[in-house]
C-alpha positions in Angstrom: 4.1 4.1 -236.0 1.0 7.0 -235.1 -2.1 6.5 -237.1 -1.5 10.4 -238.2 1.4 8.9 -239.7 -0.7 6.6 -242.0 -3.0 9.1 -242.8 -0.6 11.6 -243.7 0.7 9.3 -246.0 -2.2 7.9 -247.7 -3.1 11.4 -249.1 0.6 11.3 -250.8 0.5 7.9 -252.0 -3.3 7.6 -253.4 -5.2 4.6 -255.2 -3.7 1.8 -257.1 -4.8 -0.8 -259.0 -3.7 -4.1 -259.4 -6.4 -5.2 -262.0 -7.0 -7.1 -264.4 -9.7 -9.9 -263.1 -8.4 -12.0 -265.5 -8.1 -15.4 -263.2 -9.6 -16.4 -259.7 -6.4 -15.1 -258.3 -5.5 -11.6 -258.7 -1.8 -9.8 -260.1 0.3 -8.7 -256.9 0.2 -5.2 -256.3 3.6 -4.4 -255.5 4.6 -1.7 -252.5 7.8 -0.2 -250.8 7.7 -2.7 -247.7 5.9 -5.8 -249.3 3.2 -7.1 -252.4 -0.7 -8.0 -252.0 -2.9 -10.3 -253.4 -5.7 -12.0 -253.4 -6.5 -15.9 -253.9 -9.3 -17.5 -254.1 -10.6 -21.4 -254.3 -12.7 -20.1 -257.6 -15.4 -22.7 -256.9 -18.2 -21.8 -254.2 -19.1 -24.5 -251.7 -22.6 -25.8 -250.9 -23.4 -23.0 -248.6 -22.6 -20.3 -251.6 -19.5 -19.0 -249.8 -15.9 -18.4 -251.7 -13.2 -18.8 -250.1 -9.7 -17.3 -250.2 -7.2 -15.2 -248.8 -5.4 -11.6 -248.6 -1.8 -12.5 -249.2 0.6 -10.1 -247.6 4.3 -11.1 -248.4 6.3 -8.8 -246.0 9.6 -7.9 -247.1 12.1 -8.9 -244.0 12.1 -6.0 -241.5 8.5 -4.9 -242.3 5.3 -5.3 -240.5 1.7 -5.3 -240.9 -1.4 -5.1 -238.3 -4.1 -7.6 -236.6 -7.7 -6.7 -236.3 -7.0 -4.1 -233.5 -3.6 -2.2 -233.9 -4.0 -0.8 -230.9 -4.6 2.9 -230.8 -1.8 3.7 -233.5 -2.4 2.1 -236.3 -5.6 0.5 -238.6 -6.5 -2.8 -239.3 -6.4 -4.5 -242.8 -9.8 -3.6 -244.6 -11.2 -4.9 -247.8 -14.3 -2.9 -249.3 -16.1 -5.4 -252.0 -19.0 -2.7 -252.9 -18.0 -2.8 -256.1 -18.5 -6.5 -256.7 -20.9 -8.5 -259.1 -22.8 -10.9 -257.1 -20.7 -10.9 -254.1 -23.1 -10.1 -251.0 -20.5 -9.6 -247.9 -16.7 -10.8 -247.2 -15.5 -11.5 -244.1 -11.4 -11.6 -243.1 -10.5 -13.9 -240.8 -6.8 -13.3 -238.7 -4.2 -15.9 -237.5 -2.9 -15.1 -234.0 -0.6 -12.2 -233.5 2.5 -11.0 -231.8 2.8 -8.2 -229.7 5.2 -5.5 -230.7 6.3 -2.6 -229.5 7.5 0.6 -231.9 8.4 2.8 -228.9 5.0 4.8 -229.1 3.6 1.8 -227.9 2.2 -2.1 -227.9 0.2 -3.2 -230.5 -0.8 -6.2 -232.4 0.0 -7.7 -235.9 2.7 -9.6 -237.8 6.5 -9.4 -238.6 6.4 -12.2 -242.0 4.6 -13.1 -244.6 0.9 -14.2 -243.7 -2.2 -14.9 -245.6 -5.4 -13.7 -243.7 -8.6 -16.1 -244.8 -11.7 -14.1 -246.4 -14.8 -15.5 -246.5 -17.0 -14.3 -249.5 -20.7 -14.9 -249.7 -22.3 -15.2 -253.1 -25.9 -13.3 -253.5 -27.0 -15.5 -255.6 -24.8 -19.2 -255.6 -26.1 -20.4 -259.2 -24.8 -16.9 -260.6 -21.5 -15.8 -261.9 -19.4 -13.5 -259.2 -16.4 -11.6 -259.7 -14.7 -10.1 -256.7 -13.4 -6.1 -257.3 -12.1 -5.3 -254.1 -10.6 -2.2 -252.8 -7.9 -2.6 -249.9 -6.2 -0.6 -247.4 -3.4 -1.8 -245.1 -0.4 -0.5 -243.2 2.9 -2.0 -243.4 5.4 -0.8 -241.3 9.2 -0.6 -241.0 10.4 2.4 -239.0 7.2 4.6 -240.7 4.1 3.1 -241.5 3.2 3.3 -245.5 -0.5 2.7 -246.6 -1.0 -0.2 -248.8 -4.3 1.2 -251.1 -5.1 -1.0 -254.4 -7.9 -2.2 -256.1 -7.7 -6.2 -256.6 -10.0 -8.0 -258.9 -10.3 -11.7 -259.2 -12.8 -13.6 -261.7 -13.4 -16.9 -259.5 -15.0 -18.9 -262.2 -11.6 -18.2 -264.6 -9.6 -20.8 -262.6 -11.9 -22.9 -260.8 -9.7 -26.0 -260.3 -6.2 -24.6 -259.3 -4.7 -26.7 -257.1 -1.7 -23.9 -255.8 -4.4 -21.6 -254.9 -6.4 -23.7 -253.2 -3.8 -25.7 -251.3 -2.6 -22.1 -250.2 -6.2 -21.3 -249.3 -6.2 -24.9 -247.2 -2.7 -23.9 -245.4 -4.0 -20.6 -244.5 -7.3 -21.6 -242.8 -5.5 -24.2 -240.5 -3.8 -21.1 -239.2 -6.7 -19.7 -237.9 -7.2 -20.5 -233.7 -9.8 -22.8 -232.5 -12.3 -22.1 -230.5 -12.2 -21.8 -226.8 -13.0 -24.4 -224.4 -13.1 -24.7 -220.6 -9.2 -25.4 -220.3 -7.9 -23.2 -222.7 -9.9 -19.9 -222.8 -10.5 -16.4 -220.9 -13.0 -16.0 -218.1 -13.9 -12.1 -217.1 -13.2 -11.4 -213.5 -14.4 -8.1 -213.2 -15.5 -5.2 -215.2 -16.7 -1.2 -215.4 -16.1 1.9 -217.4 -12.7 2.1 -217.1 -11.0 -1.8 -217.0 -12.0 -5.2 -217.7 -9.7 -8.1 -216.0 -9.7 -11.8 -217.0 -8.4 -15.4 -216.3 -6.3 -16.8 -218.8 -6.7 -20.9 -218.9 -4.5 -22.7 -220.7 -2.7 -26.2 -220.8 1.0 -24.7 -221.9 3.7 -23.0 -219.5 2.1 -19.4 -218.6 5.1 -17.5 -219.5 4.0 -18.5 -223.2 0.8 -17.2 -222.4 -0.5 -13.6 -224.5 -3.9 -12.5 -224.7 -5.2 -10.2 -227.4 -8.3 -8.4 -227.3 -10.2 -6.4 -230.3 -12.2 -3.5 -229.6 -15.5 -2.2 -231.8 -18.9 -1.1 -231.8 -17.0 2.1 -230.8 -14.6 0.3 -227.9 -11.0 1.6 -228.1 -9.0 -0.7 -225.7 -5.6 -0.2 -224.5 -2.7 -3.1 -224.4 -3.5 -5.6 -221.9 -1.5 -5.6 -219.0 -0.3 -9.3 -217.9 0.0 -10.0 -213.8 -0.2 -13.2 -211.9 -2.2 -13.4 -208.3 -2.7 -16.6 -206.2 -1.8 -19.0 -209.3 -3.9 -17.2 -211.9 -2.7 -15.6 -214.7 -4.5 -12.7 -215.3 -4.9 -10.0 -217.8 -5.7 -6.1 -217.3 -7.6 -4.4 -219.6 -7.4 -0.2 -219.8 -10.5 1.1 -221.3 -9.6 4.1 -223.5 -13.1 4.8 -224.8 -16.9 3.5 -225.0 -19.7 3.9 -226.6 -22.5 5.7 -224.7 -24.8 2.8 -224.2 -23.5 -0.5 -224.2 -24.8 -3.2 -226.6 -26.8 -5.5 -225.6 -26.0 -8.5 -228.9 -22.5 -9.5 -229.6 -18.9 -8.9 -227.5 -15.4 -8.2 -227.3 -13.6 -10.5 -230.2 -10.3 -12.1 -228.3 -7.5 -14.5 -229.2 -5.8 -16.3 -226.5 -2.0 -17.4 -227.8 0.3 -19.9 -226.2 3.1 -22.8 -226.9 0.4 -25.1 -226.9 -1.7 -23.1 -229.7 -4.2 -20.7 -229.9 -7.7 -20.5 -229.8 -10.5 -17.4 -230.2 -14.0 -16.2 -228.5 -15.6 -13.5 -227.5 -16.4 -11.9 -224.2 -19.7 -9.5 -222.7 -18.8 -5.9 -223.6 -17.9 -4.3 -220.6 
């Protein structure tokens, strides 16, 4: 499941489109391993935001990616530059499982999921409509790139109840935040590793942490141990970016029988 693989395969497969924006949901675009969509709530809310969701219905066997894929795969992007009034979009990913493909461990999911997007209106009173371009792996025993162009006209549909139900369901899948009992704490860090404490209410062994890297961070697959009653988590890190930035962090979900909940941690 190598990232060359994806690549490789992207050139042969190309662009398609799975147009028209004829409601505030758009067609499916159909694909060897699975269909795409996108659904949205039609109406903005008081803060000018749209929301909705990428709808990835995985055929049984097949496989798609989390925010990091680890060093083998890509992440599910959505490109809205070709939008009408639509200033930024932002996905949003339920927690993962880890698999591994025999090149190595990586994140994502093995059934259908929605992942939430966020879109934010440039101007709220205007009319939007959403033309997004999307790229995605799914993944059976070879990866094949998933590259359409979905187009949705929010203000078509505004008062579907299916869409926005599935738009409700899909949001309480995301993790909450983390608090003092159920979150990660860094132990240590330098160039090369970063190690945490994992807290959590549920039975450790249910325990898995997930960790994203950006801002030019390629992480490896953390490496789970347990020392004096702690459950801790090893971090390799692959590659950094020459200085280390001084605003934001390290994006993590922390899964468990109990639930999951997200935060971020000081870049190493």
């Amino acid at each position: 499941m190598r990232y060359m693989k994806i690549l490789v395969l992207g050139v042969v497969f190309g662009w398609a489109t799975g147009l028209p924006a004829e409601a505030s949901s758009s067609n499916w675009y159909n694909s060897e391993g699975g269909k795409v969509r996108l659904v949205t709530t039609g109406k903005p809310d008081e803060a000018g935001k749209i929301h909705g969701v990428l709808d990835i219905a995985l055929k049984p066997g097949w496989k798609t990616y989390w925010r990091d894929p680890g060093d083998a795969g890509v992440p599910p992007q959505l490109d809205i530059s070709g939008s009408t009034n639509i200033a930024d979009a932002q996905l949003s990913f339920p927690p993962p499982q880890r698999h591994d493909d025999g090149y190595g461990k990586w994140a994502g999911y093995d059934r259908p999921v929605s992942l939430p997007v966020t879109f934010t209106l440039s101007s709220p009173d205007q009319p939007a409509t959403i033309d997004a371009n999307i790229f995605l792996g799914i993944c059976e025993t070879i990866c094949i790139p998933v590259q359409t162009r979905l187009s949705v006209d929010p203000a078509s549909d505004p008062d579907n109840a299916t869409d926005a139900a599935l738009v409700k369901t899909a949001l309480a899948t995301l993790p909450s935040p983390a608090r003092s009992d159920f979150g990660i704490s860094v132990l240590s860090r330098d160039h090369e590793t970063l190690v945490v404490q994992a807290q959590s209410p549920a039975d450790p062994a249910s325990v898995d942490f997930f960790i994203a890297g950006e801002r030019d961070y390629m992480l490896g697959a953390p490496v789970r141990s347990e020392k004096d009653g702690k459950l801790l988590f090893t971090v390799p890190i692959l590659d950094r970016p020459s200085a280390t930035p001084t605003d934001g962090g390290l994006y993590y979900t922390l899964t468990s029988a109990e639930g999951s909940v997200d935060g971020r941690l000081p870049f190493p």
